[in-house]
C-alpha positions as CSV (number, residue, x, y, z in Angstrom):
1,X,4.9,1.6,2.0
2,X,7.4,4.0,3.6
3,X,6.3,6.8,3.1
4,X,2.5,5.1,4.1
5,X,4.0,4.5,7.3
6,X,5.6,7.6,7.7
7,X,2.6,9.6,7.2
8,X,0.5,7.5,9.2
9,X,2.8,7.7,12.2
10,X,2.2,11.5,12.5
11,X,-2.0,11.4,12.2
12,X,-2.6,8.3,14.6
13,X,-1.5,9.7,17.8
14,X,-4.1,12.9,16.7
15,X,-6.9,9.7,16.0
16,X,-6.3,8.0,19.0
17,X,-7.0,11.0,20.7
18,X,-10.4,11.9,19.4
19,X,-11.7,8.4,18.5
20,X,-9.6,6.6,21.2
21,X,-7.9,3.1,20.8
22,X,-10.7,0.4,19.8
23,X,-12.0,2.0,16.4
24,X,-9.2,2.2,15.2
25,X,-7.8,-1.2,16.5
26,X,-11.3,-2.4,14.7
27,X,-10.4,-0.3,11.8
28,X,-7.2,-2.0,11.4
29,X,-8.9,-5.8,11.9
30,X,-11.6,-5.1,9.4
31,X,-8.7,-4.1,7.1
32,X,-6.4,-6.9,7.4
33,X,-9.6,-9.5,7.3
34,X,-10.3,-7.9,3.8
35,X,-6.7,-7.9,2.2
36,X,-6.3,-11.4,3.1
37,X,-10.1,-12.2,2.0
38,X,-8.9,-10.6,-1.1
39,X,-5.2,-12.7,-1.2
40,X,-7.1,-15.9,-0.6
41,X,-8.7,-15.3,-4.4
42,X,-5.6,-16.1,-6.1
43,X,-5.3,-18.8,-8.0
44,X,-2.7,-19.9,-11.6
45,X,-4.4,-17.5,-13.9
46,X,-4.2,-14.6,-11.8
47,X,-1.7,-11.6,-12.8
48,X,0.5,-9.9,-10.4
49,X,-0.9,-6.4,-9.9
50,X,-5.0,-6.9,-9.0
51,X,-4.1,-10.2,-7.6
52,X,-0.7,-9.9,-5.4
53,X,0.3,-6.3,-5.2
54,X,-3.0,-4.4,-4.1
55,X,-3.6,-7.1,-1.2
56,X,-0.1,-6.6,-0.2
57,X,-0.1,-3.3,-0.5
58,X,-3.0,-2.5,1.9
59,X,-1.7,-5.1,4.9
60,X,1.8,-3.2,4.7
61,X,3.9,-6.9,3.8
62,X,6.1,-6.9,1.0
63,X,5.1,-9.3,-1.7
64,X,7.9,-11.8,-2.3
């Protein structure tokens, strides 16, 4: 997730200046509305990885 972040945080300023600010705001939204679309599918049966990790990976929150 570090090194996600790290890497992201040298391409955005280079995005925001040839898309500009609401795509990407909008990019960001449309991703966060899917990972937790995707969380709220858990249920008792479900295993860790495809379930927990993958969501949690993609919003950038540790899962506990």
């Amino acid at each position: 997730m570090t090194v996600g972040i790290f890497a992201l945080s040298r391409v955005t300023p280079r995005l925001v200046g040839r898309f500009g600010q609401a795509p990407l705001l909008m990019l960001g939204t449309l991703s966060l509305t899917g990972s937790f679309a995707w969380l709220s599918d858990i249920d008792t049966s479900s295993s860790y990885f495809p379930a927990v990790f993958g969501p949690c990976c993609s919003t950038a929150s540790p899962p506990d």
